[in-house]
C-alpha positions as CSV (number, residue, x, y, z in Angstrom):
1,X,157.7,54.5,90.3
2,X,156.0,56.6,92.7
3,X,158.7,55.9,95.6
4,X,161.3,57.4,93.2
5,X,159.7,60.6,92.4
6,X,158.8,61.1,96.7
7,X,162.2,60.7,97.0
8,X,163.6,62.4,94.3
9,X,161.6,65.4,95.8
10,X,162.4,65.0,99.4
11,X,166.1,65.1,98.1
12,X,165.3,68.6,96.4
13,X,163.6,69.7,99.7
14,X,166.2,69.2,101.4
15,X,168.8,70.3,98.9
16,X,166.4,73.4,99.2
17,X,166.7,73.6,103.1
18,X,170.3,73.0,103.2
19,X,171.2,75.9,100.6
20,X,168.8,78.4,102.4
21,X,170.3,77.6,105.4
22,X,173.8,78.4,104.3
23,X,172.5,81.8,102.9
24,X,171.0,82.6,106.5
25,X,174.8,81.3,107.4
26,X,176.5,83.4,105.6
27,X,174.4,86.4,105.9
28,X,174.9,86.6,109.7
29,X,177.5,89.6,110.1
30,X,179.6,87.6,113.3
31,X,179.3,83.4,112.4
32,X,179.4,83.7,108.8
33,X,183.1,83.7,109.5
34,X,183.2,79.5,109.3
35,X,180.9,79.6,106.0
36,X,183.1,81.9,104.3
37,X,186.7,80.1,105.5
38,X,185.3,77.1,104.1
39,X,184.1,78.8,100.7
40,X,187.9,80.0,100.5
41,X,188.6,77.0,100.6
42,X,191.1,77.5,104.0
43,X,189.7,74.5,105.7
44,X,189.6,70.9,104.9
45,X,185.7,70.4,105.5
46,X,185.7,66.9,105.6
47,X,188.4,66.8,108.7
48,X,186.6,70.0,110.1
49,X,183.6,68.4,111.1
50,X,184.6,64.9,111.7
51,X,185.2,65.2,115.2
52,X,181.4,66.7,115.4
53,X,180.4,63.2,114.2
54,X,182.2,61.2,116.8
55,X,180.6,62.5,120.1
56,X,183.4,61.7,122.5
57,X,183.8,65.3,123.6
58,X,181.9,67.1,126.4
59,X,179.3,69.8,125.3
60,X,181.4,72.6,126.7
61,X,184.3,71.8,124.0
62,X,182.1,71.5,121.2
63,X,180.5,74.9,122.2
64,X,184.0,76.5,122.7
65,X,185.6,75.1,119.5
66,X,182.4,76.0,117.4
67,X,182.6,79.7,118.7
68,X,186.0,79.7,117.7
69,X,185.5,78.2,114.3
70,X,183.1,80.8,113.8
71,X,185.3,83.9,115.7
72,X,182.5,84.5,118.1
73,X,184.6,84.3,121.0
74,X,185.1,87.5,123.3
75,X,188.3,89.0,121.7
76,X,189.3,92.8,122.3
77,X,189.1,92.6,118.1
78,X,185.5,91.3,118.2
79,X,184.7,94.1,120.8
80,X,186.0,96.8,118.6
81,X,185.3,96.1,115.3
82,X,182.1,94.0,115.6
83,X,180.2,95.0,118.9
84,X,181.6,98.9,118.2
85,X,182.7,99.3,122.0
86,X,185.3,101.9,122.7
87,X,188.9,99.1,123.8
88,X,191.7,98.6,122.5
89,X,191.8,95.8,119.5
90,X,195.6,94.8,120.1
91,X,196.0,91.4,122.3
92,X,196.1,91.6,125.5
93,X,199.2,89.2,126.4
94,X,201.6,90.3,123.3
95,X,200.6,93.8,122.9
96,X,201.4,93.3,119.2
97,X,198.7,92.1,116.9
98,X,194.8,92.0,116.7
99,X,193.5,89.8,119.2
100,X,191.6,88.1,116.9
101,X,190.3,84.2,117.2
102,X,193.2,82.8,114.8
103,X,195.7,85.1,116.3
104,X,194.9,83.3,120.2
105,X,194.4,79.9,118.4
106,X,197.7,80.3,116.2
107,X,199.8,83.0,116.6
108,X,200.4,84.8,120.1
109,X,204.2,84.5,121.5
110,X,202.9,84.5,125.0
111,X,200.4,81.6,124.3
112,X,203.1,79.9,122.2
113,X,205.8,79.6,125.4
114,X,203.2,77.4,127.4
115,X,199.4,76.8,126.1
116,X,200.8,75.3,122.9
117,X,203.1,73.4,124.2
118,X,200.3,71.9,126.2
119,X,197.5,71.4,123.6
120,X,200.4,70.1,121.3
121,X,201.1,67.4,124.1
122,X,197.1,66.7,124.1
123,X,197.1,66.1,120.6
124,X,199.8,63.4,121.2
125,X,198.1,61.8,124.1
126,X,194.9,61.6,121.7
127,X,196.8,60.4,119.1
128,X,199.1,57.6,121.5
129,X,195.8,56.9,123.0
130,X,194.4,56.0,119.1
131,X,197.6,53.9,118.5
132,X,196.6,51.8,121.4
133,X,193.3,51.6,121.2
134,X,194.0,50.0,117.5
135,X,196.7,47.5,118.6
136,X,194.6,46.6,121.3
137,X,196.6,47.8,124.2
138,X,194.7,47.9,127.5
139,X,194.1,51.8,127.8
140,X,191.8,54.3,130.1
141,X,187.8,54.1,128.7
142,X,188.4,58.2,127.9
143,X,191.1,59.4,125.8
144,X,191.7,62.7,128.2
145,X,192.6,60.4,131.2
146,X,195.0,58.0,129.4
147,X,198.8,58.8,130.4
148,X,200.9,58.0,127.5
């Protein structure tokens, strides 16, 4: 009996970490941008952070894609309307929108004629490389150096 009352309150401790965590989260003015996209429900959080779990990228990528999740990367929008500098808040490439984190990551006609194109044909070396790996094809030991 004891055992199930320690950890019946080690689960609310941590229940009670985890939620005050979130607050702090969501309270922050700049990375409270991920909390709030996955409280609109915009993003599938399950398939968000599974590719945290798996550990086959380097640190750099993590760090990158986490700032972006959160829109903490250096825009012109982030400049303006977050850090309060005096630059213009349009994109830099198009001229035509916000340069915003989504608008770089999704949306920008100039990034759309080559970047895309090139982080759409990583996604399909990833995904050729999984295909592979599960049929037991002899591939690379990285996914980023197989050639499809």
């Amino acid at each position: 009996m004891p055992e199930d009352r320690s950890t019946e309150r080690n689960k609310k401790i941590k229940d009670s970490i985890a939620v005050k965590t979130k607050e702090r989260w969501h309270a922050k003015r700049l990375h409270g941008q991920l909390p709030h996209n996955l409280d609109e429900k915009l993003v599938d959080i399950e398939q968000s952070g599974c590719w945290l779990k798996s550990g086959d990228i380097k640190g750099e990528t993590e760090s990158t894609i986490v700032a972006t999740q959160n829109q903490a990367i250096n825009t012109n929008y982030l400049k303006n309307k977050s850090l309060n500098e005096e630059t213009e808040s349009t994109c830099q490439l198009c001229k035509q929108h916000e340069e915003t984190s989504e608008h770089l990551t999704l949306g920008c006609l100039i990034l759309a004629k080559n970047k895309y194109l090139m982080r759409h044909d990583k996604v399909c070396t990833h995904l050729h490389y999984s295909i592979c790996k599960a049929l037991g094809t002899e591939t690379t030991d990285k996914w980023y150096t197989h050639i499809p």
